[in-house]
C-alpha positions as CSV (number, residue, x, y, z in Angstrom):
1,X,174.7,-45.3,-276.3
2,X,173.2,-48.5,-277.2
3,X,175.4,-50.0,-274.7
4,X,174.2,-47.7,-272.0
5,X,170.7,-48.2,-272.6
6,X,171.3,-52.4,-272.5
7,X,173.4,-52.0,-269.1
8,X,170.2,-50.5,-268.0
9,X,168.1,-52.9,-269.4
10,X,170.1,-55.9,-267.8
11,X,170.0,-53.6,-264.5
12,X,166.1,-53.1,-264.9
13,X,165.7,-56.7,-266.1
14,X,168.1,-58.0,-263.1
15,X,166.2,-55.8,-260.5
16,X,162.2,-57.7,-262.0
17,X,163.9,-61.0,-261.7
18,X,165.3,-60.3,-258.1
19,X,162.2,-58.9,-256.6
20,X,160.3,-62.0,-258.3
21,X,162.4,-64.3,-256.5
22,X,162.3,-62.5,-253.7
23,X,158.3,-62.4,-253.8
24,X,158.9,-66.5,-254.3
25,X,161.2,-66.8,-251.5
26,X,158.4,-65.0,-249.1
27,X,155.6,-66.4,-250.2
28,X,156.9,-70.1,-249.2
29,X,157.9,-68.7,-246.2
30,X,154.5,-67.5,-245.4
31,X,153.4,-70.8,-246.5
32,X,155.4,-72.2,-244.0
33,X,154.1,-70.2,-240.8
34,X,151.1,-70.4,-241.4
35,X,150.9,-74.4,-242.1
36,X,152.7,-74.6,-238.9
37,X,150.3,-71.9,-236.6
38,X,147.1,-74.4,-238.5
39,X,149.2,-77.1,-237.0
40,X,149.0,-75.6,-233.6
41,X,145.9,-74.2,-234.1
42,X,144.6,-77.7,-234.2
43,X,146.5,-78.8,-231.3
44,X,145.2,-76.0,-229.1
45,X,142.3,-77.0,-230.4
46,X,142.2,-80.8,-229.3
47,X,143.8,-79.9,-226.2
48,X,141.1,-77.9,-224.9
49,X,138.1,-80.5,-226.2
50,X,140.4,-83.2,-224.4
51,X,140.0,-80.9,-221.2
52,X,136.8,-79.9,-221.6
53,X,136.0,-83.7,-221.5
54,X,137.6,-84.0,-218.1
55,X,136.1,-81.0,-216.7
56,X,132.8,-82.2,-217.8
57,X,133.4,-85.9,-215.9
58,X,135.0,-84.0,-213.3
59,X,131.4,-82.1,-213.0
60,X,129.5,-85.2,-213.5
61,X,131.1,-86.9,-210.3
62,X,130.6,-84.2,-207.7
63,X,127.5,-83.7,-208.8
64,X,127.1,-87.7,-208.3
65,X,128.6,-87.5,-204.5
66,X,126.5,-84.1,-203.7
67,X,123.6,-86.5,-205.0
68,X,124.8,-89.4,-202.7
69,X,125.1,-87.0,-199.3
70,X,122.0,-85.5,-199.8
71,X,120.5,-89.1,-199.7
72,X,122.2,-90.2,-197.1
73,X,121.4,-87.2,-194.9
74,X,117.8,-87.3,-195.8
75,X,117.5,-90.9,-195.0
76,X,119.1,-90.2,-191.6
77,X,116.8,-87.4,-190.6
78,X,113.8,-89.8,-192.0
79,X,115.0,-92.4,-189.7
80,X,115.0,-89.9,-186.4
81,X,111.5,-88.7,-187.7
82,X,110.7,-91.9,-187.9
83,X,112.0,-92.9,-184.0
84,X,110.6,-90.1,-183.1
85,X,107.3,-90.2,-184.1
86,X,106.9,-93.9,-182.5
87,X,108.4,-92.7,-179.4
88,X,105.7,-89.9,-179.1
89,X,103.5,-92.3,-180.0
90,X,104.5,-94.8,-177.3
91,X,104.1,-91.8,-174.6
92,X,100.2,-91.3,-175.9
93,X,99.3,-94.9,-175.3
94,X,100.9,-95.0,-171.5
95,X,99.1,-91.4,-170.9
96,X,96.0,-92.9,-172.6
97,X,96.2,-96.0,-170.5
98,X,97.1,-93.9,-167.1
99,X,94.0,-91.4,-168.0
100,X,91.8,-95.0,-168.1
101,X,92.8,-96.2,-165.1
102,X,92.0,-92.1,-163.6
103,X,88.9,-92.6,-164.8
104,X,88.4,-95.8,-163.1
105,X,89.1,-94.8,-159.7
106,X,87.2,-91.9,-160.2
107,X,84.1,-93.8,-160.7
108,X,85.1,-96.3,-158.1
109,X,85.4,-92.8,-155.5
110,X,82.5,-91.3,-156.5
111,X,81.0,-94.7,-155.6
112,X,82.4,-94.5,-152.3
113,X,81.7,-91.3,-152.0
114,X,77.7,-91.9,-152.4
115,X,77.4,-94.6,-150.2
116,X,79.3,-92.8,-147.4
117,X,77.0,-89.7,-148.0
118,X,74.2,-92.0,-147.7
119,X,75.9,-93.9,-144.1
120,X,76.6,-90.2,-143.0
121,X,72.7,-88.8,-143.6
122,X,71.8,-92.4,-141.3
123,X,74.1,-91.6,-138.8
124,X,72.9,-87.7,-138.6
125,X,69.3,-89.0,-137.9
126,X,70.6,-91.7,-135.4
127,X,72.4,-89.0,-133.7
128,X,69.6,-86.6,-133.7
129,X,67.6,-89.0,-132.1
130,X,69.8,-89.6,-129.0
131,X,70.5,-85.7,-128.9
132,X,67.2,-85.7,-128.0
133,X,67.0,-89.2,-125.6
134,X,70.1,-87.6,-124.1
135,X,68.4,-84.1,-123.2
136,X,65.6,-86.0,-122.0
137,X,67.9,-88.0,-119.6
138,X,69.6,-85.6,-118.5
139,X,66.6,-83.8,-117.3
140,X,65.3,-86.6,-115.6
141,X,68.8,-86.9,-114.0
142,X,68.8,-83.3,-112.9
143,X,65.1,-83.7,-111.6
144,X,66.5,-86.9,-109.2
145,X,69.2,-85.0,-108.1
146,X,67.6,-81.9,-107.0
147,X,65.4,-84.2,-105.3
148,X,68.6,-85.9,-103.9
149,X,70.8,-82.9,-102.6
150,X,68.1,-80.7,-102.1
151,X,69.3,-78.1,-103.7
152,X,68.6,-76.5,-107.2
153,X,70.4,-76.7,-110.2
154,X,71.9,-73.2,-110.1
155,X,72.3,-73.8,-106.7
156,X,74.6,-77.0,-106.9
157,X,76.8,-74.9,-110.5
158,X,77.6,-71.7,-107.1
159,X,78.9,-74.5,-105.2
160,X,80.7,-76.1,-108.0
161,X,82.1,-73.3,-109.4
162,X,83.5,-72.4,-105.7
163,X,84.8,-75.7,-105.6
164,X,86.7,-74.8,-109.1
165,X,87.8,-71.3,-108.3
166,X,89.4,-72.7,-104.9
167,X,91.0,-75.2,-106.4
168,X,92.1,-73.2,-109.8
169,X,93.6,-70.8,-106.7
170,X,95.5,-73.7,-105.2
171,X,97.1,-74.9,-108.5
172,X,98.1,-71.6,-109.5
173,X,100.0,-70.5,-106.4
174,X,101.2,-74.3,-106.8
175,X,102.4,-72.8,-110.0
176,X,103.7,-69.8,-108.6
177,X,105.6,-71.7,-106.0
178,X,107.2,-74.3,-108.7
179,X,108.0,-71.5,-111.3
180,X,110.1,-69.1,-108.2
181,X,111.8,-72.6,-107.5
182,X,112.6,-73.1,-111.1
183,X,113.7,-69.1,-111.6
184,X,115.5,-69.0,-108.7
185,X,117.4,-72.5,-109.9
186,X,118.6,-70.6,-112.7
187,X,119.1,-67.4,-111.2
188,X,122.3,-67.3,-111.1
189,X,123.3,-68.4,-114.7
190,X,120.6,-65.4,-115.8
191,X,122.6,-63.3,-113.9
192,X,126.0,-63.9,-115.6
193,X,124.3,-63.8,-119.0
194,X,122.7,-60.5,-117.8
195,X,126.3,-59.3,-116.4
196,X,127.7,-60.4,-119.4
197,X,125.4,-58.8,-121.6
198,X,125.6,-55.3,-119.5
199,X,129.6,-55.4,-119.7
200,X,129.3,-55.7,-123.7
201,X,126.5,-52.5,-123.8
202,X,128.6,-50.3,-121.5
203,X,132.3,-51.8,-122.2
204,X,132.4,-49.3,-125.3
205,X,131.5,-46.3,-123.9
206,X,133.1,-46.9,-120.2
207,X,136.2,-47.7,-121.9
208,X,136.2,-44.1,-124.3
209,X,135.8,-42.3,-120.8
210,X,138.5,-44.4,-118.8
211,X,141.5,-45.1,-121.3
212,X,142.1,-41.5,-123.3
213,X,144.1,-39.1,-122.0
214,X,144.3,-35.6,-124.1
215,X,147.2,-33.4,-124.5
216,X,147.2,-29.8,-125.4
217,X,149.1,-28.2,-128.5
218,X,150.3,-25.2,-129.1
219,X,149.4,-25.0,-132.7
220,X,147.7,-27.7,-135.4
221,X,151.3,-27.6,-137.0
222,X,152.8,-29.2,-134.0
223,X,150.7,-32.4,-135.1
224,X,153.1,-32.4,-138.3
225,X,156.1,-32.4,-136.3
226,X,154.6,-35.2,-133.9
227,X,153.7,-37.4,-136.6
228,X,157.7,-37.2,-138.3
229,X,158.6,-37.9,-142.1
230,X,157.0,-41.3,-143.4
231,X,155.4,-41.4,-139.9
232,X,158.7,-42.3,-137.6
233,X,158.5,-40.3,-134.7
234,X,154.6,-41.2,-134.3
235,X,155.9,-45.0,-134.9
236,X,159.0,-44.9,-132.3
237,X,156.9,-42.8,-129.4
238,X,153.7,-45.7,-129.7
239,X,156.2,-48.5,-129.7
240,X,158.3,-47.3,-127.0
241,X,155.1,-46.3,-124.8
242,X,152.5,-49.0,-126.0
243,X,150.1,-46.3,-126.2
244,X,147.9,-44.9,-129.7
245,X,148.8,-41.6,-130.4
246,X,144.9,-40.8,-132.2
247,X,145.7,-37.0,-134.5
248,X,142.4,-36.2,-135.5
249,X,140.9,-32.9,-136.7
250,X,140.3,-31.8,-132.9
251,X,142.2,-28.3,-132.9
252,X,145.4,-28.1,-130.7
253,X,144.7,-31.4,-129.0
254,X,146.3,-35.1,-129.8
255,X,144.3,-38.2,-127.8
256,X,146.3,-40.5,-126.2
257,X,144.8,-44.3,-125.7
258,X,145.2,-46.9,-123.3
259,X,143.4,-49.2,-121.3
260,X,146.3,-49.7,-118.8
261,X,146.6,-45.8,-117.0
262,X,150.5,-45.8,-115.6
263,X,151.4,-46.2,-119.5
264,X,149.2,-43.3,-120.6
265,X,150.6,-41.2,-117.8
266,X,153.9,-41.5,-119.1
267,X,153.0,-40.9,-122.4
268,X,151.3,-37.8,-121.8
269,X,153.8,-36.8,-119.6
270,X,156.5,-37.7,-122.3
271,X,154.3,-35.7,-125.1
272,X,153.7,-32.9,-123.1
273,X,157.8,-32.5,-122.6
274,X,158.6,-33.4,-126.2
275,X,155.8,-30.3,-127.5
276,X,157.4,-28.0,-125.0
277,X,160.8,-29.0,-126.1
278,X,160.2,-28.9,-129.7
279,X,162.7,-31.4,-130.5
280,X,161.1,-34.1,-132.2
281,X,163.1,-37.6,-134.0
282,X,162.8,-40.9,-132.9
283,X,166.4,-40.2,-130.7
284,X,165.1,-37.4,-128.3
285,X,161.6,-39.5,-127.9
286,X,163.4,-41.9,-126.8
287,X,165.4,-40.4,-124.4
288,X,162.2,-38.4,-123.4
289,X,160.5,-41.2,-122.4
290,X,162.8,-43.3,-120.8
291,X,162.7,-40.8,-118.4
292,X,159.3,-40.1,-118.0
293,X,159.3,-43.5,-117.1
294,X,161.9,-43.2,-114.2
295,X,159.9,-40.2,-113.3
296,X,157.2,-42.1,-113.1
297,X,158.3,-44.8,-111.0
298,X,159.6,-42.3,-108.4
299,X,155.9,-41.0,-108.5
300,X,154.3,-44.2,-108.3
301,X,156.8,-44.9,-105.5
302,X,156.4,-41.6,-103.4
303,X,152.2,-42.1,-103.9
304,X,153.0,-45.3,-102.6
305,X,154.6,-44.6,-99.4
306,X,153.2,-41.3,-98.7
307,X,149.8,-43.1,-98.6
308,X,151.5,-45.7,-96.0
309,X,153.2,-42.8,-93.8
310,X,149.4,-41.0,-93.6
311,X,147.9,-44.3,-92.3
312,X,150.6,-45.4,-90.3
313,X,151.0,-48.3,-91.9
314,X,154.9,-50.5,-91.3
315,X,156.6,-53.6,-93.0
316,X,155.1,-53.6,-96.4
317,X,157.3,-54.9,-99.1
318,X,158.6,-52.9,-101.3
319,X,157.1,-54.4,-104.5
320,X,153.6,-54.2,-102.1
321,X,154.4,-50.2,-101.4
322,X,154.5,-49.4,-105.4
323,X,151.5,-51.6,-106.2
324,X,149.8,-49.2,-103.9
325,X,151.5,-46.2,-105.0
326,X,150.0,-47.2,-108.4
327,X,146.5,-47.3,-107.7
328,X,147.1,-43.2,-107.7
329,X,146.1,-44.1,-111.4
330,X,143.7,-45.8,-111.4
331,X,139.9,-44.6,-110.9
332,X,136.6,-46.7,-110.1
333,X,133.3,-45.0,-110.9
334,X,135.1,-41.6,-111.0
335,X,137.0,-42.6,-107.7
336,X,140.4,-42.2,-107.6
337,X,141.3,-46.0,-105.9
338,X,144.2,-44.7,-104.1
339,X,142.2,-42.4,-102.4
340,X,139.1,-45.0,-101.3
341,X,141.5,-47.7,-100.1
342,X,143.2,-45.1,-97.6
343,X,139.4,-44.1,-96.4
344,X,138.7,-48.0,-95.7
345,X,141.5,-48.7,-93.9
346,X,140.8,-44.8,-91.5
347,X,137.1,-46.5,-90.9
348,X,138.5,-50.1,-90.6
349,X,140.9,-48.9,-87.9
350,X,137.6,-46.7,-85.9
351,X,135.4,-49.6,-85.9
352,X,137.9,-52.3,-84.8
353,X,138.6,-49.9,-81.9
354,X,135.3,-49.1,-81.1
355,X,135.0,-53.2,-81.1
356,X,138.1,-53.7,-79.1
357,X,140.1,-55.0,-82.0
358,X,143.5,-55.3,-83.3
359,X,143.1,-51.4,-85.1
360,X,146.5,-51.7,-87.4
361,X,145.4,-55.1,-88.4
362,X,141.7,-54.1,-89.6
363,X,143.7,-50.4,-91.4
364,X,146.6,-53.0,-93.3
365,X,143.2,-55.1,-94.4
366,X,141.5,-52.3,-95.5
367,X,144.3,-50.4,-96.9
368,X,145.3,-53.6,-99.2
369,X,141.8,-55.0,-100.0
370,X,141.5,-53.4,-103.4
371,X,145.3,-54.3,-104.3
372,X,144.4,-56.4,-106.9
373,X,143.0,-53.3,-109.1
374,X,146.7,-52.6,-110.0
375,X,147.6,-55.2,-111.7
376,X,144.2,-56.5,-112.7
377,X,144.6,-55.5,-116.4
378,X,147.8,-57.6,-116.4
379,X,146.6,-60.8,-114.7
380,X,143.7,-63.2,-115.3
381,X,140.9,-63.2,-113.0
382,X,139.1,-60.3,-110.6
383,X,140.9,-58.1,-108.7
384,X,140.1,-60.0,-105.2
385,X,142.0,-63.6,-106.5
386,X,144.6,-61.8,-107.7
387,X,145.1,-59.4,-105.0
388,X,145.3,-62.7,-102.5
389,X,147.1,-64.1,-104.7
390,X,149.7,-61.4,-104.8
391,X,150.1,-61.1,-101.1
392,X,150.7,-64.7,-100.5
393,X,153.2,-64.2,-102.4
394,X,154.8,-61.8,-99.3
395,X,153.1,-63.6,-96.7
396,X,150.6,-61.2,-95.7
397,X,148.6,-62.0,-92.4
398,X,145.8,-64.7,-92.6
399,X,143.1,-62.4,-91.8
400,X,143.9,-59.5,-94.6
401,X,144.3,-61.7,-97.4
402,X,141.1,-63.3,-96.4
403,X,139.4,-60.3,-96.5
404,X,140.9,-59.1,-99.6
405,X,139.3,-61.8,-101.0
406,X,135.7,-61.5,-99.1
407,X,135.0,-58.2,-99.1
408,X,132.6,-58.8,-102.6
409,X,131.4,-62.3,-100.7
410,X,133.4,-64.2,-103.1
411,X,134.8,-66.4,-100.7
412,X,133.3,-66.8,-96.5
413,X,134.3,-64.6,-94.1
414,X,136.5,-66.3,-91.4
415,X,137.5,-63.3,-89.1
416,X,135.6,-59.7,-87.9
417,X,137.7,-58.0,-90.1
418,X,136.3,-59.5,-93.0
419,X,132.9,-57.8,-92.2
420,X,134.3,-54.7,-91.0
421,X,136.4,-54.3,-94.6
422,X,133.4,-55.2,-96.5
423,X,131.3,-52.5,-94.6
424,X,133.9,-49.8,-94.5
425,X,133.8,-50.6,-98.3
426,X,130.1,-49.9,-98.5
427,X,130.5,-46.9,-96.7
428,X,133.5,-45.4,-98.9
429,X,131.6,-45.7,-102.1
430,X,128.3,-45.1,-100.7
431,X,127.7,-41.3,-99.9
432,X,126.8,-39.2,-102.6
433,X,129.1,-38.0,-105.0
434,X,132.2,-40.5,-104.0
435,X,131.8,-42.8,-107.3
436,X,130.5,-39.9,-110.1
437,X,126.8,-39.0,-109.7
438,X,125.7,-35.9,-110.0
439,X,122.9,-34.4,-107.2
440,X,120.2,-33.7,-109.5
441,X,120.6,-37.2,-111.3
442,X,120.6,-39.1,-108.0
443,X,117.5,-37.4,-106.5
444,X,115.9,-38.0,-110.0
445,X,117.2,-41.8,-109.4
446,X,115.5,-41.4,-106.9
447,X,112.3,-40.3,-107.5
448,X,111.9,-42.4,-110.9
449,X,112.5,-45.8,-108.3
450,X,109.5,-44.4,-106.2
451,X,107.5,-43.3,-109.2
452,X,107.9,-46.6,-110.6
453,X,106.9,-48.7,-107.9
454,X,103.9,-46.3,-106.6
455,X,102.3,-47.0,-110.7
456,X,101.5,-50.5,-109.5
457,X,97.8,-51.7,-108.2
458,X,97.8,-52.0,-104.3
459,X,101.0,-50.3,-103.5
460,X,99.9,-48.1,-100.5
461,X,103.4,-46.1,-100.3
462,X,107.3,-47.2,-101.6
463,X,110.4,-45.4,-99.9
464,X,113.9,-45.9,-102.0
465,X,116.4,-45.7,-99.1
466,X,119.9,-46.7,-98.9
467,X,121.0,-44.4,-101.3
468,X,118.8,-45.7,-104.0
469,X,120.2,-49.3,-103.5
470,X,116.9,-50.9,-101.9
471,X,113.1,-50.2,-102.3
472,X,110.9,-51.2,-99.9
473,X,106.9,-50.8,-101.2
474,X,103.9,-51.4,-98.6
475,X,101.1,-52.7,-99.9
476,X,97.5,-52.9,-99.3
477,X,97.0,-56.2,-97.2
478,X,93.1,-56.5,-98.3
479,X,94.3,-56.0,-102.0
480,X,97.1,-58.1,-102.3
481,X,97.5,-61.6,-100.4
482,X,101.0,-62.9,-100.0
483,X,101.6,-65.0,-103.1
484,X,100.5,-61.4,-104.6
485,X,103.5,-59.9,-102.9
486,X,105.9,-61.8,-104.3
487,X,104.4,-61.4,-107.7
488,X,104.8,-57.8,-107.4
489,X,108.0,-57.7,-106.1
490,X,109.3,-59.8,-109.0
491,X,107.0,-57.1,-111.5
492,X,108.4,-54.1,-109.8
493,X,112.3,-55.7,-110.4
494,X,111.3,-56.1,-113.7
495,X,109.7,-52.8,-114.1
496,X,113.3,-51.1,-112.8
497,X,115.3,-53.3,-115.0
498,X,113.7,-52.5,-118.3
499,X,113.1,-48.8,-117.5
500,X,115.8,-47.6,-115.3
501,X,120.0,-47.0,-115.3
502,X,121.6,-47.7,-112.0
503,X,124.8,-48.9,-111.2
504,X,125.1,-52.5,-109.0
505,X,121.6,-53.8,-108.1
506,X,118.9,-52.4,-106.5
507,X,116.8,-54.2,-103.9
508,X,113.0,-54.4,-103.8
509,X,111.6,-55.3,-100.4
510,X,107.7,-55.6,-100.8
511,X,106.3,-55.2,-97.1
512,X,102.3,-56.6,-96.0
513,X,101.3,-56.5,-92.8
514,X,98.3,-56.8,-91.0
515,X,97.5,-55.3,-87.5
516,X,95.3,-55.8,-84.9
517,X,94.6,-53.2,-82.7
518,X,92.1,-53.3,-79.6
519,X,92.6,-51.1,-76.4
520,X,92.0,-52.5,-72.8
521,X,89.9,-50.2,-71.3
């Protein structure tokens, strides 16, 4: 037992000793860590004073630059203050020394002026003075002269003032005389400026009545088929035509437009077979028109020579024939051309009988004078060159080319048949109706010419006779003298010009006359 309890004893006694050495053991290891954590402790601890130094230099230089810029800066901006200021300065003395010199002038001006105020009041009086010495003189004057002439003084202003009217008369028709000279000198370049100015008003609306032909449709949806997918059978029939097809909203109606009148023909005449038809693609308008075409040269051809075979006429050239045959087509102030050329060349042939001349020579001149119209829209220059042109070409007779080309006066006339082409001319367009005017607006043409020149002081009566193309206005020969007439007349063609429409030119024919009448007895 003893035993026992001294095993426990050793055991209890072992166990105190362990755990003391054990407490040993840890307490110098304890010792150890925390020597060692003191140790770096104090390193951390110098570490961050040594930064903290170097921050705080770091600091100390910026702050020592930010200093130096701010120094510098502020001694720049003094120094432009400072150039500033003196050049301000330097502009206060020049506008101080310029507003001296003002000043100086000024006074020197004002001096002037004075001294010339004072020369001026001198001069007044001097001139008052002879104002007066001069009235007196003059009245003296007047006294010898009246005692010179005798005559009074009112009596020698009559004839003075006679003297002036007559010869204030004298200059002015002088005047008159040199101004008609000088019009007259540039009449005619007026005249193409006025022609030229006429053609541009009325070209626009002349050509709207002249170059559009309309063709019916049966229906609006025809205008669809006409027109084609993407626009090809429009496309093909303009190209192969040379005419505008114009599909507007006007209902069951396309325009066709051309200036040249054989083209539109066969256009309308290949539309008008193409609607019927109904077949429509750029093949069948092709085919369509090409004959339309021959179709119309047969036409052209057949006008041609059925105009020749009603006159008469022999030996024209083919190529002359449908040039004729073409003017079918063709229209001049609402007269058809073909028509008008066959009537000149009936009145040619009467009058050169009548005259006891050669009667087919005057009808072939008058039946080829207006040949040129045909082709006129194809050629340069007016339709009389070109026509004489042309029938040189086939040499024509001397005498019918020359009046193709004289019956406007554009060249002299060399032969009777000239005259007798230009007149039967006249007469073709001349009576009422032949070139498109109505009755009522040519007897108010009429009337407005007469009106017009009846509204002017000293017209006794005024007639408008050759079918409105002259005027002729008697005048009151006690009211108006015969430089007066010519003034009028030139008013009253004025007058008509600014107020009136006409076509050509009208003639005004002012007439004074004075009669003596006695009776034998």
């Amino acid at each position: 037992m003893s035993e026992y309890y001294l095993l426990i004893i050793g055991i209890v006694g072992a166990a105190i000793i362990a755990v003391v050495v054990t407490y040993l053991l840890a307490s110098k290891a304890s010792f150890g860590r925390i020597k060692r954590a003191e140790n770096e402790a104090k390193k951390i601890v110098e570490d961050a004073l040594r930064d903290a130094e170097i921050k705080k230099k770091e600091a100390l230089l910026e702050a020592k630059d930010e200093w130096y810029k701010a120094k510098v800066s502020f001694e720049r901006e003094l120094q432009n203050k400072k150039t500033e200021f003196q050049k301000q300065e330097k502009k206060l003395s020049e506008r101080e020394l310029n507003l001296d010199r003002k000043v100086d002038i000024l006074d020197k001006k004002e001096k002037d002026y004075v001294n010339k105020e004072k020369v001026l009041q001198h001069r007044e009086t001097g001139i008052g003075k002879r104002e007066k010495e001069l009235e007196q003189l003059v009245a003296d004057q007047n006294k010898q002269l009246e005692r010179i002439a005798q005559m009074s003084a009112e009596e020698a202003k009559k004839v003075l003032m006679d003297n002036l009217i007559g010869q204030a008369k004298m200059e002015s028709a002088a005047l008159v005389k040199e101004i008609k000279e000088r019009a007259e000198m540039q009449a005619e370049k007026e005249a193409k400026e006025f022609i030229i100015q006429a053609i541009y008003l009325c070209a626009a609306e002349h050509t709207v009545e002249s170059t559009v032909s309309v063709v019916p449709l049966p229906t609006d949806e025809m205008k669809g088929r006409i027109i084609g997918r993407e626009c090809r059978n429009i496309r093909s029939f303009e190209t192969l035509t040379g005419v505008d097809v114009i599909v507007d909203d006007t209902p069951e109606a396309v325009i066709l437009s051309a200036y040249d009148p054989v083209r539109r023909e066969i256009a309308r005449m290949a539309l008008e077979k193409l609607v019927t038809d109904g077949r429509i693609h750029p093949t069948r308008i092709e085919e369509v028109v090409e004959k339309a075409q021959k179709e119309m040269a047969i036409m052209v051809r057949e006008a041609g020579e059925q105009a020749c075979f009603e006159l008469g006429l022999h030996g024209l050239h083919d190529d002359v024939i449908n040039l004729m045959g073409k003017l079918n087509y063709r229209t001049s102030y609402g007269q058809n051309v073909l028509g008008h050329v066959k009537e000149v060349a009936m009145l040619c042939a009467l009058m050169a009988s009548e005259l006891g001349l050669d009667p087919e020579l005057a009808k072939r001149a008058g039946f080829l004078h207006d040949i040129g119209k045909a082709i006129d829209r194809e050629t340069e220059g007016t339709h009389t060159q070109i026509g004489m042109a042309f029938l040189r070409k086939y040499n024509e007779h001397e005498y019918v080319i020359n009046a193709v080309g004289s019956h406007h006066n554009d060249i002299p006339h060399i032969s009777p048949y000239d005259v007798l082409v230009q007149a039967a001319d006249a007469i073709s367009g001349a009576p009422l109706g032949a070139r498109r005017e109505p009755l009522e607006g040519y007897i108010k043409r009429l009337e407005k010419l007469e009106e017009l020149a009846d509204g002017f002081k000293g017209v006794a009566k005024a007639y408008a006779i050759q079918a409105g193309r002259e005027v002729r206005v008697i005048v009151e020969n006690n009211e108006i003298d015969d430089i007066g007439a010519s003034v009028l007349a030139s008013d009253i063609a004025r007058k008509i010009e600014s107020e009136m429409e006409y076509p050509g030119q009208i003639k005004v024919t002012v007439i004074r006359e004075s009669r003596s009448i006695e009776y034998a007895k």
